[in-house]
C-alpha positions in Angstrom: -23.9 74.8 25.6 -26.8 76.6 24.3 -27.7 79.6 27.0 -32.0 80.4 27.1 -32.5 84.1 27.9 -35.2 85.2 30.1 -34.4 89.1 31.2 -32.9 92.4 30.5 -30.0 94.0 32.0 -28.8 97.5 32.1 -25.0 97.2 32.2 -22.8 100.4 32.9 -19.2 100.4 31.3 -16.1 101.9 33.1 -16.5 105.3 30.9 -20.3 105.6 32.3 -22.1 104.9 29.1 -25.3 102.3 29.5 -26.3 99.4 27.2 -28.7 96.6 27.3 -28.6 93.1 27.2 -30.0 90.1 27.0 -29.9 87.7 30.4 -30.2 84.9 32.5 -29.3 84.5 36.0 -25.8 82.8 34.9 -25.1 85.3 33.2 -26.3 88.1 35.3 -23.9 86.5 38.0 -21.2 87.3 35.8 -22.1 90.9 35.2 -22.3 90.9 39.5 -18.6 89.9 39.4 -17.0 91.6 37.0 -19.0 94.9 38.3 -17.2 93.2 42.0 -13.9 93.0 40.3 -13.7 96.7 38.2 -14.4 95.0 34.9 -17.5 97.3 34.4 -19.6 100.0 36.4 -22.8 97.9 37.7 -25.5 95.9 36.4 -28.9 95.8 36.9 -31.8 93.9 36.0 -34.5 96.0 34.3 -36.9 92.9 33.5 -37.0 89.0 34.4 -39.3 86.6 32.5 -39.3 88.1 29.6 -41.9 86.9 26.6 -40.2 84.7 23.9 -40.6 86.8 21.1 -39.6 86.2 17.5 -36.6 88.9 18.2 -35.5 86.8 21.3 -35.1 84.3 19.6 -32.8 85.5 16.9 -31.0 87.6 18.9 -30.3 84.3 21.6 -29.3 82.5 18.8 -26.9 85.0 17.2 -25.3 85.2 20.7 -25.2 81.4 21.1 -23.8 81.0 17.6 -20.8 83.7 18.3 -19.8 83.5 22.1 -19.1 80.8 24.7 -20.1 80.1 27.5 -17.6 82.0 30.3 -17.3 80.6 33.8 -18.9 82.8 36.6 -15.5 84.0 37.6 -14.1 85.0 34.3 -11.5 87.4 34.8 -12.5 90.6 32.9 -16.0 91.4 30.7 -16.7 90.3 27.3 -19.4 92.5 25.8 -21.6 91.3 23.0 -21.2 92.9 19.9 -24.1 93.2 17.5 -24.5 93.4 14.0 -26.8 95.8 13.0 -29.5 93.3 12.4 -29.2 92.1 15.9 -29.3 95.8 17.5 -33.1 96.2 15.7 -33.2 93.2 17.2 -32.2 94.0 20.6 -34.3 97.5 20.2 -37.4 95.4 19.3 -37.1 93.5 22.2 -36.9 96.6 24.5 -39.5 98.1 22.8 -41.6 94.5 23.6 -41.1 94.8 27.2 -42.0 98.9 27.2 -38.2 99.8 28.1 -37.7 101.6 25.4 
């Protein structure tokens, strides 16, 4: 299933470093339980409703073509790794949305 991502979220890993991701509420409801269940520090939402940019775009597609689809209580965290095209990407898009 194809997700649509429509915010930004701030997610803090066990070790205390931050990175950023793309979002939707599904998928925000994950980050909420594994922050719940020790899987990662907290998450926050830094922007809904985000414009559909050109970078968006690519980088929801990248994500859709590499990852599934977890169910909200998937035990553990599965950050997205990006190719070095996609961070720009994922920097664009904060940039975009004056985050960065």
């Amino acid at each position: 299933m194809k997700e649509t991502f429509n915010l930004i979220e701030e997610i803090t890993r066990l070790d205390g470093s931050i990175y950023y991701e793309l979002g939707n509420i599904p998928h925000n409801g994950r980050a909420e339980y594994a922050a719940e269940h020790g899987c990662i520090k907290s998450v926050r939402i830094l922007k809904i409703n985000i414009p559909r940019s050109s970078y968006v775009e690519q980088l929801e597609n990248y994500i859709n073509a590499n990852y599934q689809l977890l169910p909200l209580e998937y035990d553990g965290w599965e950050e997205w790794q990006r190719t070095p095209e996609m961070a720009e990407a994922m920097t664009q898009i904060l940039l975009e949305n004056k985050l960065g």
